[in-house]
Every structure is written in structure tokens, then in C-alpha cells.
N, C-alpha and C positions, 0 to 999 in steps of 0.2 A: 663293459668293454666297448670303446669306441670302436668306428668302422676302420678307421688306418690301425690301430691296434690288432685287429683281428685281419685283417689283411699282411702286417707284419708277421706274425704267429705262422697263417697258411703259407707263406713265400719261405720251402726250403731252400738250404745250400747251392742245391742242384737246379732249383726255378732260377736263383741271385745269379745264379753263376750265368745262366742262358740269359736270363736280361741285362746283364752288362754286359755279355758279348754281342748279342745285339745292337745295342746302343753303342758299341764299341764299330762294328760293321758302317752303323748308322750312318758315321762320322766319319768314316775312316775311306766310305766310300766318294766322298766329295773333298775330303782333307788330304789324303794321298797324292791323288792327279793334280790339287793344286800345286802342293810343295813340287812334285816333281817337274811343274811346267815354269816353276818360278825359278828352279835350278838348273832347267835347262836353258830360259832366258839370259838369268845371270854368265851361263859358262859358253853361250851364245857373244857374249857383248864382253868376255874377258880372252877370248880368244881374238874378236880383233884388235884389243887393246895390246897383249901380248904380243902377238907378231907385225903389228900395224899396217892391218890390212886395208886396204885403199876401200871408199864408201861403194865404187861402182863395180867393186867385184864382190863385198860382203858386207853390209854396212850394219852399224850396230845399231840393237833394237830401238833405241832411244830416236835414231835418225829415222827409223820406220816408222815410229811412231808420228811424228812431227810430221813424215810424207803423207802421210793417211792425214792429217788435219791439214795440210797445207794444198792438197789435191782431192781434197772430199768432194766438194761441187762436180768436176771431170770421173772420179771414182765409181761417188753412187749414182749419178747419173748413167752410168756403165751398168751398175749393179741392176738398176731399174729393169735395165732392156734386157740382161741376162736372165729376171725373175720372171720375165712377162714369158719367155719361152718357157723359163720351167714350167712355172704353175698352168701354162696352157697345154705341154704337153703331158703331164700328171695327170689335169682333169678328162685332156682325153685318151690317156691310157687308161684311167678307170672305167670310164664309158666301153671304151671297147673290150678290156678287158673282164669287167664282169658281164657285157652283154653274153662275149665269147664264152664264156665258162656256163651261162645258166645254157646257151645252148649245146655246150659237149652235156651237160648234166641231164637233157632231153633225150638226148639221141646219142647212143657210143659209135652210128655209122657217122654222124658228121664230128664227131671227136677224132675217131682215127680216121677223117679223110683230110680234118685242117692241122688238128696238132701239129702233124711233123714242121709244115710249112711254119710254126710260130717258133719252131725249137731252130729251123733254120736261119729264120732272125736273130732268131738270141747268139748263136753261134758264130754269127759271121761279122769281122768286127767293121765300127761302124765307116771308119777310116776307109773300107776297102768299098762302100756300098756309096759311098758320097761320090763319087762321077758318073756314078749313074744317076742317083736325084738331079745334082749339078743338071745334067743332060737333058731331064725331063720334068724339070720343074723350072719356071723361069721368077716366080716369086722367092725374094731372100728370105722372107720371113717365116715362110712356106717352108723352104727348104733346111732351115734350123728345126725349123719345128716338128717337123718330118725325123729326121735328124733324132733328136730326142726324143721324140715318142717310141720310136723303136727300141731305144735303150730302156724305157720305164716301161714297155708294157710287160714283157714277157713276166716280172716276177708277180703282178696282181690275175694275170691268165694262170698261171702256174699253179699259185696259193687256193687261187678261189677254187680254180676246179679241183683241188684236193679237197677243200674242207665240205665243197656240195656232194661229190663222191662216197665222205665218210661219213657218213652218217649211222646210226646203229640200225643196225636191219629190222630191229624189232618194232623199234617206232616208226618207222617204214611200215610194216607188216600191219604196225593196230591203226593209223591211218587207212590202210586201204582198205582194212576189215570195216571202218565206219563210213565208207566210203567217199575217201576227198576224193576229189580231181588231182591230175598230175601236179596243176598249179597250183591248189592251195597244200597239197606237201611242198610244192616247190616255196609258196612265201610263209607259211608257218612252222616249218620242219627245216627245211634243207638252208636257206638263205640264212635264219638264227644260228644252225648249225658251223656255217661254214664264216661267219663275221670275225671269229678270232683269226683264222688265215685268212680271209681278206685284210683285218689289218697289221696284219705282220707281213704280208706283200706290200700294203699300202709304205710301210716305214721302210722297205727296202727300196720300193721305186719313188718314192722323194729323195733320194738322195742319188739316186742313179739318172733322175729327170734332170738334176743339176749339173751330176758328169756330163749328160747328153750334149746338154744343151753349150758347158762349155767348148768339150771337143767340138762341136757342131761347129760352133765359130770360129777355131785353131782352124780345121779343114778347108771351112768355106774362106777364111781369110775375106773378113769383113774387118772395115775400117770407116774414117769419120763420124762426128760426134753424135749418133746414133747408132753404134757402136756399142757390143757388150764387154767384161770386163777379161774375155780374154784374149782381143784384141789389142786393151792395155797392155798386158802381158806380152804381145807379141812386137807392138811398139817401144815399151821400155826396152825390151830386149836388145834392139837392134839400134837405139840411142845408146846402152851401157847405163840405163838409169833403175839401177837395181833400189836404191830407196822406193821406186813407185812398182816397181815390179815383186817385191815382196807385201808393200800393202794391198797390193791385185791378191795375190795369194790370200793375204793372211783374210781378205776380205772376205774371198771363195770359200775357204774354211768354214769362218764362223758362222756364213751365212747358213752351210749346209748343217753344222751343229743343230744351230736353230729349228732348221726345218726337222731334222729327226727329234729334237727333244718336243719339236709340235706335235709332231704325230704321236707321236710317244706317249705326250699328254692328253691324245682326244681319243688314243686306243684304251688309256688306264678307264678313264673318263665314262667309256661306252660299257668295258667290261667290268669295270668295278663290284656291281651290283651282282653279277650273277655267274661270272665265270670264274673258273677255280685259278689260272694264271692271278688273277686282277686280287684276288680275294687273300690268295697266300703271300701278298704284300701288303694287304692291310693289316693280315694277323696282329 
């Protein structure tokens, strides 16, 4: 008996049935959201055709398209100056955000003395805190950036100091019985421990470094061609030039897809090998 023979043989009803739903899942999970984005396209571009609605109050996809090729150079050069704030203030919510977490994870008095102050952050929106930056920061770039980091750091503080937190007491306990230092539990124990919530903060505030940093610029009302892209947005608006004001959008969007299916892919990437989330998707 060959190996696909005896393979066939072991594959009951009940395996066939789980492996085609599977593969069914597979397929279903990338085939779904397409058809329904191509259906919403299509009934997007048949409603202006239907009522004939003027290009600068709805234009149809095809025109958006064509604006996004016809405005690319002014676009992504917008897109540029809007990514340079993300990704600066991402990297320095990570910084401060796991510096901040390994030291609540040292000390529970300097956890409840800062925490609240980082919850009060998180909670106050950022629209209401930009005339005071405005006021006290005289660099634009500063002040976006500012801006954004506020809005990406709370959730890699939040995650991290949970996952350095949980840890199993017991490996805790046969550490100290062989006696580490606090810091080598801290980088052999707790830091491994808690990587899966660092990056599932991490994929939450990539995509909230982008909200930031957009709203940062709606607020601060920055203009000329150094300029991010939702400046465009605020200029099509007030020309009536909704072709370039939808590919501002639609730009915004994809860009931010991107970055979570990034991180997406350097969290599978990291925990593939040894962690149970990463693992029960390779099954």
C-alpha cells in the first residue's frame, strides 16, 4: 500500500468533513470581503449614475480613481509627511511605553503613582489638549508629533504592563529559588512572557499612530506643500473637489491596512514558533 493510499484509508468522514471546512474557511476568508467590496464599489458608481449626481458632491469610483493617478506626485508626497509622523511617533511610543511598563513591573509604588496620569491621557480627547501643545510648543513638527504619540502610546503601556504582570507565579517562585536577580527574571521570564501583548498593543497603536497623526494635522490646520494628507482633505473640501478628497481618503485607509497587516505579519512571524495563538494557525 502506498503512502497516499494509506493516508486515504486513515482520513475518516469526520477528518474530510473538518478539512474541507477548513479550506472552505481558507478561502472564504479573503473571497468574502472581496466580493462584498466589489459590490459595494459597483452600487457606489450605480447610484451616481441612477440619480446623476454631480462629481463634486459624489463622484463615481472610476473618477477616483483616475484622481489618485492624476494627483499622485501632490498625494503621496502628502502621504510621505503624514508617515514620517506616524512611524516617529509609533517608535517613540514604544520606547516609552515599554520603558514605562518594565518599570511599573519593578515597583507597584511607581505604577500606582504614574498609571493614572497615562489613563488620563488616554481619556481626554486629543482635539481638547492641542491648544495647549499649540501654546507650548512652537515646533509644527513637534507638535504633531506630540500629537500622535499620545494617541499610540497608551495601548503598548497598557498591553505590556499586563503581560510583565502575568506571569505564572510558579516560575516566578523556581527563579528566585535558583536565585536570579530581579533583572534577569525581568529579561528571561517576564519580557518572553509578556511579547505576545506587547504585540498585540503594538498592532493596536500602529493604527491609532496614523489616526493621531491625521487628526494632529485636521487640528493644527497645516498647509502648503509640506503638508500631510489631511490637509488635502481639508483643502479639497473647501475647493468642492471631492475626486481628490476621496483619494485622500481612500489613501488613508489603505495605507493604515498596510500597516496593521505589517505588524500582523512580524507578530505571526515572532510568535510562530513557540506561542500557542501563532501555532493554532498553523495547525
Amino acid at each position: 500500500m502506498t503512502a497516499v493510499e494509506s493516508r486515504t484509508v486513515v482520513l475518516d468522514p469526520e477528518e474530510a468533513r473538518r478539512v474541507r471546512q477548513q479550506r472552505l474557511e481558507k478561502v472564504g476568508s479573503w473571497a468574502l470581503p472581496l466580493a462584498i467590496m466589489v459590490l459595494a464599489v459597483w452600487f457606489w458608481d450605480r447610484i451616481c449614475v441612477w440619480n446623476d449626481i454631480p462629481k463634486y458632491i459624489l463622484p463615481r469610483p472610476g473618477v477616483v480613481v483616475q484622481t489618485l493617478q492624476d494627483d499622485a506626485p501632490l498625494l503621496f508626497s502628502s502621504l510621505l509627511v503624514t508617515l514620517k509622523i506616524t512611524f516617529l511617533s509609533l517608535a517613540l511610543a514604544i520606547l516609552g511605553g515599554v520603558g514605562l511598563a518594565v518599570l511599573f513591573a519593578q515597583s507597584k509604588w511607581v505604577e500606582m503613582s504614574f498609571f493614572p496620569f497615562a489613563v488620563i491621557l488616554q481619556v481626554t480627547p486629543i482635539v481638547a489638549i492641542f491648544p495647549l501643545i499649540n501654546i507650548y510648543v512652537d515646533n509644527q513638527t513637534a507638535k504633531l508629533l506630540l500629537c500622535a504619540w499620545i494617541v499610540a502610546f497608551f495601548p503598548i503601556l497598557s498591553n505590556t504592563t499586563l503581560g510583565l504582570n502575568s506571569v505564572d507565579r510558579n516560575l516566578r517562585d523556581l527563579f528566585r529559588l535558583n536565585g536570579a536577580t530581579r533583572w534577569q527574571e525581568l529579561w528571561h521570564l517576564r519580557l518572553p512572557a509578556a511579547m505576545p501583548y506587547f504585540l498585540g498593543g503594538l498592532k493596536i497603536a500602529g493604527g491609532l499612530s496614523l489616526i493621531g497623526a491625521v487628526v494632529a494635522e485636521f487640528v493644527a490646520g497645516t498647509s502648503g506643500q509640506a503638508s500631510g494628507l489631511a490637509s488635502r482633505i481639508i483643502e479639497a473640501g473647501y475647493r468642492l473637489n471631492a475626486p481628490r478628497l476621496f483619494a485622500a481618503l481612500i489613501l488613508i485607509s489603505l495605507t493604515g491596512i498596510v500597516i496593521f497587516l505589517a505588524l500582523s505579519l512580524l507578530s505571526h512571524l515572532i510568535l510562530r514558533r513557540w506561542h500557542e495563538s501563532a501555532l493554532k494557525q498553523e495547525a
